[in-house]
C-alpha atoms as an extended CHARMM CRD file, in Angstrom:
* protein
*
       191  EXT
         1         1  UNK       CA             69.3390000000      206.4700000000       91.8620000000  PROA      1               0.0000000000
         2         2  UNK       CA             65.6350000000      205.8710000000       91.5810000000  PROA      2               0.0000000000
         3         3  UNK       CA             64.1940000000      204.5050000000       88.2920000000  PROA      3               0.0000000000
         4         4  UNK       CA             61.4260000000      206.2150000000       86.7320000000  PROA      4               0.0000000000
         5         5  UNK       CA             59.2740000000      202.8650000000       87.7410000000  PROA      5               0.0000000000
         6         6  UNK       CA             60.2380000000      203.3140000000       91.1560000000  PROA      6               0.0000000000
         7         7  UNK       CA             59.2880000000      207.1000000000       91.2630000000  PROA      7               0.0000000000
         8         8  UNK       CA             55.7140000000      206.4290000000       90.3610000000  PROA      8               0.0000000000
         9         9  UNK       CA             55.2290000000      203.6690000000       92.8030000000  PROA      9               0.0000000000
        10        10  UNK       CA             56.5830000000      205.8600000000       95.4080000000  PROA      10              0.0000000000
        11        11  UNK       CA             54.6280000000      208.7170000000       94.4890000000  PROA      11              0.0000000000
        12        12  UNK       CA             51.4640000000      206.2570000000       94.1540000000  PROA      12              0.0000000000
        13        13  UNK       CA             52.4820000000      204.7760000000       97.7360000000  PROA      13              0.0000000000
        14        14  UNK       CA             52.6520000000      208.4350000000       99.3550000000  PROA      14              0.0000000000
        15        15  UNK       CA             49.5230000000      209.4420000000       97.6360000000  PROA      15              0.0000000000
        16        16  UNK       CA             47.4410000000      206.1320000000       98.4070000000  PROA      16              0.0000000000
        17        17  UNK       CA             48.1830000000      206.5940000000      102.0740000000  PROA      17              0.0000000000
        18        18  UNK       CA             47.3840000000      210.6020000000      102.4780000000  PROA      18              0.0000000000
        19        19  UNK       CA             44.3750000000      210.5110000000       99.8580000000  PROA      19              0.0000000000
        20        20  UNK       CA             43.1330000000      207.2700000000       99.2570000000  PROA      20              0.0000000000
        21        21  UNK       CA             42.4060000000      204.9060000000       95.9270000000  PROA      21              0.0000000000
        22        22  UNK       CA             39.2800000000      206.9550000000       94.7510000000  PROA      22              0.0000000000
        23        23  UNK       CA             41.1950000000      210.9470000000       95.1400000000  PROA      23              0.0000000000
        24        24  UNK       CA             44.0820000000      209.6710000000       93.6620000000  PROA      24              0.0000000000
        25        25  UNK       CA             44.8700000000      210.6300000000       89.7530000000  PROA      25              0.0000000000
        26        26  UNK       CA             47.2210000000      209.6270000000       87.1970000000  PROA      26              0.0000000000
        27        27  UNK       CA             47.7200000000      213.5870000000       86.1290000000  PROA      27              0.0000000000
        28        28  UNK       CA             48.7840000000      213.7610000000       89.9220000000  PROA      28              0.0000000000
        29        29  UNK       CA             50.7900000000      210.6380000000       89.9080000000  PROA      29              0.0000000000
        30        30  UNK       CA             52.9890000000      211.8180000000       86.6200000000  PROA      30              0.0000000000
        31        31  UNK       CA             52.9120000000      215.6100000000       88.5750000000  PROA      31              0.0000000000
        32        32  UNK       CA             54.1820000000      214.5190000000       92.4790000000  PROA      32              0.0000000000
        33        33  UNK       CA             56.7430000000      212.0540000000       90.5570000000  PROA      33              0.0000000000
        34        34  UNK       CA             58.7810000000      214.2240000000       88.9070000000  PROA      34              0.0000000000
        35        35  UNK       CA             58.6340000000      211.3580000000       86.1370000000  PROA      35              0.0000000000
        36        36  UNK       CA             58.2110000000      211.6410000000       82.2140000000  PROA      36              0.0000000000
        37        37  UNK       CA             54.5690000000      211.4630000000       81.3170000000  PROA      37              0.0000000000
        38        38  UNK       CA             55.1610000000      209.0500000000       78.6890000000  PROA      38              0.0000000000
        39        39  UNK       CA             56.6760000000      206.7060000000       80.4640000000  PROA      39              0.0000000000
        40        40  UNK       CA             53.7130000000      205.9020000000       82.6810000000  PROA      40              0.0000000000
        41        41  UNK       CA             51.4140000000      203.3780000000       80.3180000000  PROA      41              0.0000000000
        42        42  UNK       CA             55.3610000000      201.9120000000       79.0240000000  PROA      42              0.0000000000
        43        43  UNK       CA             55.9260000000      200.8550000000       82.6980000000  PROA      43              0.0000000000
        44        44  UNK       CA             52.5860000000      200.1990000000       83.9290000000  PROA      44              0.0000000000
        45        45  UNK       CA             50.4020000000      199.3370000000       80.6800000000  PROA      45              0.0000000000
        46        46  UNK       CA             47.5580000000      198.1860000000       83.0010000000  PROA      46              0.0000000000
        47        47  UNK       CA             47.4560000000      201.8810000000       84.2500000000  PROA      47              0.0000000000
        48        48  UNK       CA             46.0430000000      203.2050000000       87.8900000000  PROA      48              0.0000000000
        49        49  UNK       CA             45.1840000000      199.8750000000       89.3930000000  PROA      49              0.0000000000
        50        50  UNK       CA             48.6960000000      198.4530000000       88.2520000000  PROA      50              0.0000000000
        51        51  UNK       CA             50.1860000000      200.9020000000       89.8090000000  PROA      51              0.0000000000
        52        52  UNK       CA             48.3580000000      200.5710000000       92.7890000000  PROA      52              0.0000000000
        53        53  UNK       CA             48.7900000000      197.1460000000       92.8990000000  PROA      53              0.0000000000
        54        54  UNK       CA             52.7810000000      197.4730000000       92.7300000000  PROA      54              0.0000000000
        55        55  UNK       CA             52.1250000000      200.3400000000       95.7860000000  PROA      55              0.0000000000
        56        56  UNK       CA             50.3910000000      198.1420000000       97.8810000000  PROA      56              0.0000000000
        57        57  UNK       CA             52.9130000000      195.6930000000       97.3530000000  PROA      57              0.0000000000
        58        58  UNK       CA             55.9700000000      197.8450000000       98.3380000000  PROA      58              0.0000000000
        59        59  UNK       CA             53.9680000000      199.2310000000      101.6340000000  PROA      59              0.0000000000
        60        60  UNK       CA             53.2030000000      195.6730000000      102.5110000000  PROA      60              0.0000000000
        61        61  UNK       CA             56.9410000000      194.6850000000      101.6820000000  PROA      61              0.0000000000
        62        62  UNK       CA             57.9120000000      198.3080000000      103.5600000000  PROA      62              0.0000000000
        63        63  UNK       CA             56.3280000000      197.9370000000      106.6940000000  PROA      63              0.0000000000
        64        64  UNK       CA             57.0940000000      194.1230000000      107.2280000000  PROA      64              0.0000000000
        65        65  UNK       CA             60.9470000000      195.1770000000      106.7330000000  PROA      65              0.0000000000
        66        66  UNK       CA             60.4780000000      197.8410000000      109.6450000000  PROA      66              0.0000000000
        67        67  UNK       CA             58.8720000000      195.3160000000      111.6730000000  PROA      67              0.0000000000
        68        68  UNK       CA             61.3450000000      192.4670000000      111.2790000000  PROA      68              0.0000000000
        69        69  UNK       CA             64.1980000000      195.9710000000      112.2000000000  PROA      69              0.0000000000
        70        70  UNK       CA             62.4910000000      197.4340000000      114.5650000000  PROA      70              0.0000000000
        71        71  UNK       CA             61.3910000000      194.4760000000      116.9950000000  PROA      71              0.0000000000
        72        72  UNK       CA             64.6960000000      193.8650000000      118.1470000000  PROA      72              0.0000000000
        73        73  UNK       CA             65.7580000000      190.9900000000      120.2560000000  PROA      73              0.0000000000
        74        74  UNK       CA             67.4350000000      192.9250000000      122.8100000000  PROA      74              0.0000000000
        75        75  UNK       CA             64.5200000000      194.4910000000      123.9200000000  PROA      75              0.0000000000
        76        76  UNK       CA             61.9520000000      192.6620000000      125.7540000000  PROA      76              0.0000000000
        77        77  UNK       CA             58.5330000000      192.5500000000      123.2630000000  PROA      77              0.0000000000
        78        78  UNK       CA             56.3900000000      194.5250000000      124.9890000000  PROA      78              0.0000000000
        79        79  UNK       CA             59.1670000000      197.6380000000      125.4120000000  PROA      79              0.0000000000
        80        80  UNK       CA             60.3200000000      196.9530000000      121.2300000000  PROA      80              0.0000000000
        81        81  UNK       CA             56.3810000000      196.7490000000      120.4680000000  PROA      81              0.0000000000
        82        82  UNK       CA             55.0590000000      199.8950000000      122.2880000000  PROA      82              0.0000000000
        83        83  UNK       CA             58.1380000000      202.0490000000      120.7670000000  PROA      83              0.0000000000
        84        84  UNK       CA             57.3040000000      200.6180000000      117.4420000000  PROA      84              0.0000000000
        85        85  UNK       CA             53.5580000000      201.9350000000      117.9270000000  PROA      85              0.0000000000
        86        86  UNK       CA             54.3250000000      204.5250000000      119.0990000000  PROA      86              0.0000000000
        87        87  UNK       CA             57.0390000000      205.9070000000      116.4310000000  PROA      87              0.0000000000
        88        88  UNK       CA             53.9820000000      205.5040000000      113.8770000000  PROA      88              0.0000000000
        89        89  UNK       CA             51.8800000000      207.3440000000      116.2000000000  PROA      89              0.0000000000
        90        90  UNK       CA             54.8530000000      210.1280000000      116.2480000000  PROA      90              0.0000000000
        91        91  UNK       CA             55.0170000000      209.8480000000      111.9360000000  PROA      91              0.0000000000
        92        92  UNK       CA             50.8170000000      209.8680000000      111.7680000000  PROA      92              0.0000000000
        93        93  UNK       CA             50.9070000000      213.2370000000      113.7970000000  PROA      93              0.0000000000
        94        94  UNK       CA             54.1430000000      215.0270000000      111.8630000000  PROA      94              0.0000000000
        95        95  UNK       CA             52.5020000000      214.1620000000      108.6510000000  PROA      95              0.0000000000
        96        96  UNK       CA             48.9010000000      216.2900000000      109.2360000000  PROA      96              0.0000000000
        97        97  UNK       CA             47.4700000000      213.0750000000      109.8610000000  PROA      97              0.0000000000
        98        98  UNK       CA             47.7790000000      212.3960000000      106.1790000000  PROA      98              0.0000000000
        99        99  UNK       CA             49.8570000000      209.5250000000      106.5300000000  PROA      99              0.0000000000
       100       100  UNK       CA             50.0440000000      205.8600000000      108.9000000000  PROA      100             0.0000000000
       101       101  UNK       CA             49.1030000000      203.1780000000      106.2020000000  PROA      101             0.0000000000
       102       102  UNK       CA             48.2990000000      203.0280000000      102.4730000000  PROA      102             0.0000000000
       103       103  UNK       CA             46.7560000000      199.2060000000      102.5150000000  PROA      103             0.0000000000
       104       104  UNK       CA             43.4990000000      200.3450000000      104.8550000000  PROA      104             0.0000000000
       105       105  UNK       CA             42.2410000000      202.9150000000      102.8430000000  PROA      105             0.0000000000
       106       106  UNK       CA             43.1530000000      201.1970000000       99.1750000000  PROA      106             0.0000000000
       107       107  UNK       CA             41.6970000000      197.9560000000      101.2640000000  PROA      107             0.0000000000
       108       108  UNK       CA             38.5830000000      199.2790000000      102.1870000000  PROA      108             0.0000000000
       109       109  UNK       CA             37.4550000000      201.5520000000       98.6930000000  PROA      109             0.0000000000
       110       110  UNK       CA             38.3930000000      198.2950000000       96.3740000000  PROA      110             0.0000000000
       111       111  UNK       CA             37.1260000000      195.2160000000       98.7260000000  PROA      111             0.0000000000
       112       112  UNK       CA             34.6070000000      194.9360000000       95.9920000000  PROA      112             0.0000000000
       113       113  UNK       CA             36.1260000000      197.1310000000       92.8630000000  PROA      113             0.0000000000
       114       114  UNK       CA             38.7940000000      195.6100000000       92.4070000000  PROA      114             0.0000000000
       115       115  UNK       CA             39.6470000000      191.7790000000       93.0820000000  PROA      115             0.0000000000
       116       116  UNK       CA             43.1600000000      192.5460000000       91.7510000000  PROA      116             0.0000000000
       117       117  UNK       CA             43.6020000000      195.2600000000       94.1020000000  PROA      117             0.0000000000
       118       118  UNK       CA             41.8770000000      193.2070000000       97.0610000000  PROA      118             0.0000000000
       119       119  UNK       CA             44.1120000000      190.4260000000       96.8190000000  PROA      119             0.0000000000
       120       120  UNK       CA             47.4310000000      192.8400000000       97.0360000000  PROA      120             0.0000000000
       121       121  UNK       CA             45.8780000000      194.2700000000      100.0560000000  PROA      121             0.0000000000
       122       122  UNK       CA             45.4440000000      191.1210000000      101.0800000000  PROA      122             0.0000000000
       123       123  UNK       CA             48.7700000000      189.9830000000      100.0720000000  PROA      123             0.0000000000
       124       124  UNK       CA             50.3760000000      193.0680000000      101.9010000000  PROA      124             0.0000000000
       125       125  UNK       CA             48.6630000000      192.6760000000      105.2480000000  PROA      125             0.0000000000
       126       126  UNK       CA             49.3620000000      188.9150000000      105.8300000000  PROA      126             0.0000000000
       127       127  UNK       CA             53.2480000000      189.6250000000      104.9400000000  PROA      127             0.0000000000
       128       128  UNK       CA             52.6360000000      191.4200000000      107.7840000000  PROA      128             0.0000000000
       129       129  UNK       CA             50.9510000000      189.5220000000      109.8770000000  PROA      129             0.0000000000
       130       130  UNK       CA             54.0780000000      187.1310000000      109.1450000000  PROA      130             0.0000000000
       131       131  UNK       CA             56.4230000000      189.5430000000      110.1030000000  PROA      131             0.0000000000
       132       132  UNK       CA             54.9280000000      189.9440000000      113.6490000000  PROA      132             0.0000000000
       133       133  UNK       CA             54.4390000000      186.1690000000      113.8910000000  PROA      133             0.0000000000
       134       134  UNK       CA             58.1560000000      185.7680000000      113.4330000000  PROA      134             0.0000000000
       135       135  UNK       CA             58.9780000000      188.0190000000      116.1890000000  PROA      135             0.0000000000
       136       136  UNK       CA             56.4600000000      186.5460000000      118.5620000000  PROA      136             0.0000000000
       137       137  UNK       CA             58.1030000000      182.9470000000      117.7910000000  PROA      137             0.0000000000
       138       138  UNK       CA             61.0210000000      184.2460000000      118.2720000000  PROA      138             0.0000000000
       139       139  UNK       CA             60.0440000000      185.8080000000      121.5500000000  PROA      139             0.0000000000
       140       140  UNK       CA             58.6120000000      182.1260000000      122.4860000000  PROA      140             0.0000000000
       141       141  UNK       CA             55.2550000000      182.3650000000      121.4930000000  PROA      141             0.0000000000
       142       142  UNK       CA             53.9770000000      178.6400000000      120.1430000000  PROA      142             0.0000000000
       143       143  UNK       CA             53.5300000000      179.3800000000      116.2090000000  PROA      143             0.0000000000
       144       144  UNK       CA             49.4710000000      178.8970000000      117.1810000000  PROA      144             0.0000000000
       145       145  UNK       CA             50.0540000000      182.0400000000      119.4110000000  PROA      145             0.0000000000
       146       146  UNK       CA             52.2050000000      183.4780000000      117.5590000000  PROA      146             0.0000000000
       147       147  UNK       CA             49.4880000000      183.3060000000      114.1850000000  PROA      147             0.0000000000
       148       148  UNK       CA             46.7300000000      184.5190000000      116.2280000000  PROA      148             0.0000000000
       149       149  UNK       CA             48.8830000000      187.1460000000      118.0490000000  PROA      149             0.0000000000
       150       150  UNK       CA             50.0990000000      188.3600000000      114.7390000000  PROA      150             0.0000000000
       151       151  UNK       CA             45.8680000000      189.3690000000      113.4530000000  PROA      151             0.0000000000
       152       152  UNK       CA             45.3860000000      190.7180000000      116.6130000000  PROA      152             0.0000000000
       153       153  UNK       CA             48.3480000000      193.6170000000      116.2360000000  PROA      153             0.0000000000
       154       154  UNK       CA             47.7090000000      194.2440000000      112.6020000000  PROA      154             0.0000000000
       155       155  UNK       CA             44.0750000000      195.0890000000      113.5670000000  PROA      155             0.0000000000
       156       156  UNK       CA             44.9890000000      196.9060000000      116.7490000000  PROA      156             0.0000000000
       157       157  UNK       CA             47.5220000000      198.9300000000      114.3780000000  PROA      157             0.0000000000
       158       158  UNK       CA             45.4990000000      199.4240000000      111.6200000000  PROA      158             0.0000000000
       159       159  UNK       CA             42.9290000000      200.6070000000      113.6600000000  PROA      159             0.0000000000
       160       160  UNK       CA             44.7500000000      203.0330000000      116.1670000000  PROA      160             0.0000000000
       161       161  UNK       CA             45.8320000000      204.6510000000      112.7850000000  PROA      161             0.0000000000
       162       162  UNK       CA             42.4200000000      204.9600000000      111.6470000000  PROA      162             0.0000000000
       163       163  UNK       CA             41.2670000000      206.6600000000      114.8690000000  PROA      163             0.0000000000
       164       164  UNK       CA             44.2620000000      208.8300000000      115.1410000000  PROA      164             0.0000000000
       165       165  UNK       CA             43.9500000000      210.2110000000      111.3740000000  PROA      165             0.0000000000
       166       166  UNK       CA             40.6200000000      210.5640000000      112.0810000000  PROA      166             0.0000000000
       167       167  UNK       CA             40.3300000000      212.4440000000      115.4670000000  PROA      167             0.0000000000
       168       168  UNK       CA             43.6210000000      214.1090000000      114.0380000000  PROA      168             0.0000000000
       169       169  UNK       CA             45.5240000000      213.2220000000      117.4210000000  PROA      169             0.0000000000
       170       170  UNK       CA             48.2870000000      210.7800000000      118.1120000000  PROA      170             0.0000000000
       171       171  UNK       CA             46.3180000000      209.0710000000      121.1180000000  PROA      171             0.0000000000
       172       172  UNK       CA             44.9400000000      206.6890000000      119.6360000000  PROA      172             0.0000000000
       173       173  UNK       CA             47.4400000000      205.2770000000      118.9290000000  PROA      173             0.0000000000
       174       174  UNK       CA             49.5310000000      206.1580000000      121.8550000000  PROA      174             0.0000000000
       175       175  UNK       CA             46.8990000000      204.0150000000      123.7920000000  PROA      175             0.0000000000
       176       176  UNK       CA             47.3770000000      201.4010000000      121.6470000000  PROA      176             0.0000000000
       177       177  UNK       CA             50.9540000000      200.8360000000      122.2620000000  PROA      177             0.0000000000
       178       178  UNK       CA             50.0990000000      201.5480000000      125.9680000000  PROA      178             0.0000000000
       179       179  UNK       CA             47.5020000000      198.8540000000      126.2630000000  PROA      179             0.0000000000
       180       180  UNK       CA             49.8760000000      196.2280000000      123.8060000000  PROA      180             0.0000000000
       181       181  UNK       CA             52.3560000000      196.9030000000      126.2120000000  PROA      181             0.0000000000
       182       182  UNK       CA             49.7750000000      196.1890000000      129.4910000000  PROA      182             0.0000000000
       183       183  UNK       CA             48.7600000000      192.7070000000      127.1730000000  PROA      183             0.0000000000
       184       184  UNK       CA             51.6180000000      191.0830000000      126.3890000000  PROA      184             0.0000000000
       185       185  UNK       CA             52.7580000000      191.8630000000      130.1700000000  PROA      185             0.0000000000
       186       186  UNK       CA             50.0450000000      190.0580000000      131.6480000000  PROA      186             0.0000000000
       187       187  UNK       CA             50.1320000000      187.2090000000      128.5450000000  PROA      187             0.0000000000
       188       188  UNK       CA             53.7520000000      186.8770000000      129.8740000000  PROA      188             0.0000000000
       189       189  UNK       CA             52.8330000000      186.7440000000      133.7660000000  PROA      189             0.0000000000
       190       190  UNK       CA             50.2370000000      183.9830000000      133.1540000000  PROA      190             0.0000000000
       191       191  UNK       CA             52.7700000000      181.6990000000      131.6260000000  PROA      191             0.0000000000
């Protein structure tokens, strides 16, 4: 059973990621969640930017999980990487293009706004960034590689999502996972 705290950072999550920081309300928020309207300044007495903040954390938190699952170790890296990409390219294009990532659109409208709501973002996307790295180590990568590795798939990701939302087609993103998969091929092959 979900709590009613857990409700509106859900809702807040979903909403973040299809709509952004700025078109997001707290009249939608209470609406989408289902939750009492009440009980929105008891749980989160800092209001929309606390409840942000606590969305940003669970996608960062969300999506570092899925990585650590879905990077198996019985697949070689570039096979587990370019399904990976490309199951988010299938999810971007089933939602509308409304979904793919909360953090880069929260990211970008609050880099100056907000310094509570940049440092979650920032927070978020290097527990990702760790996530990959400890795959890559895992796959032998030197933690140096791995670290540097690890920035260049976030931005790859992030971006393929970008361009996919925004030309409303998964191939973006589809090339993405294509050309990861081409990379880490040839990274191998030179070793």
């Amino acid at each position: 059973m979900t709590s009613t705290r857990e409700q509106f950072i859900r809702t807040t999550c979903q909403l973040l990621e299809s709509q952004g920081y700025h078109g997001t309300g707290m009249a939608q928020i209470v609406e989408e969640s289902g939750a009492p309207k009440g009980s929105l300044y008891y749980h989160f007495p800092g209001g929309k930017e606390e409840l942000a903040e606590r969305a940003v954390e669970l996608a960062g938190r969300s999506t570092a999980e899925v990585i650590r699952g879905n990077l198996r170790e019985d697949l070689p890296l570039p096979e587990a990487l370019r399904r990976y990409v490309r199951g988010i390219a299938d999810r971007v294009k089933e939602s509308g293009y409304q979904s793919g990532s909360p953090l880069t659109a929260t990211a970008m409208e609050t880099v100056h706004g907000s310094e509570r709501l940049n440092t979650a973002c920032r927070e978020a996307f290097l527990r990702i960034q760790k996530a990959f790295e400890e795959k890559l180590v895992q796959a032998d990568f030197s933690p140096q590689e791995a670290g540097q590795l690890a920035v260049f798939l976030v931005s790859a990701i992030e971006g393929g999502i970008m361009l996919s939302r925004t030309h409303h087609s998964p191939e973006p993103l589809q090339k993405v996972a294509d050309q990861l998969d081409v990379f880490f091929q040839a990274y191998e092959d030179q070793e």
